[in-house]
N, C-alpha and C positions, 0 to 999 in steps of 0.2 A: 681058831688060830689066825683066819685071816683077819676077823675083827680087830685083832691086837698090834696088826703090823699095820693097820689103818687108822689107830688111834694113835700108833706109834711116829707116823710119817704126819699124820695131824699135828700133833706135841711139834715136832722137830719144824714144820714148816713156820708153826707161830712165835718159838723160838727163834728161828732165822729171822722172821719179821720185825723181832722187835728188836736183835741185833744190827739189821740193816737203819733202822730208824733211829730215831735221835735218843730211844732210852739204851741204848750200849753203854754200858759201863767204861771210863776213859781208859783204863787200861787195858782192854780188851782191843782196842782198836790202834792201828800207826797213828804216830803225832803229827808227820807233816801232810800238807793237803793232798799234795800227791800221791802220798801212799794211802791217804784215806780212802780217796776214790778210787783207785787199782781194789782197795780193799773189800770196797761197796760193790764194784764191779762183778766181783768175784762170787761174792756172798749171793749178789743177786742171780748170777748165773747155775750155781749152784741148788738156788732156790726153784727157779724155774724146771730144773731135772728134777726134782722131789712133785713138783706141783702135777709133772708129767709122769711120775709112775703114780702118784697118789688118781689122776683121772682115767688112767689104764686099771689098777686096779676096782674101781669103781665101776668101769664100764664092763 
């Protein structure tokens, strides 16, 4: 079971990755820059909680 919530939280961080980076699809993201980066912001912050249950789980 916990394999699967580890592969799970894998999947989902390298989806985040590629959302934060320039392959986002344009509709997926706000159009003006300011809301880009609030957006970017967000996602990354978000990501970093994943990355930190993903190395608790691990450890």
């Amino acid at each position: 079971m916990e394999l699967w919530i580890l592969f799970g939280l894998m999947g989902e961080i390298f989806l985040q990755l590629v959302l934060i980076g320039d392959g986002a699809k344009v509709g997926d993201m706000p159009s003006s820059p300011e809301k880009l980066k609030e957006y970017k912001k967000i996602k990354g912050f978000l990501l970093i909680q994943k990355l930190q249950i993903l190395q608790e789980v691990l450890l």
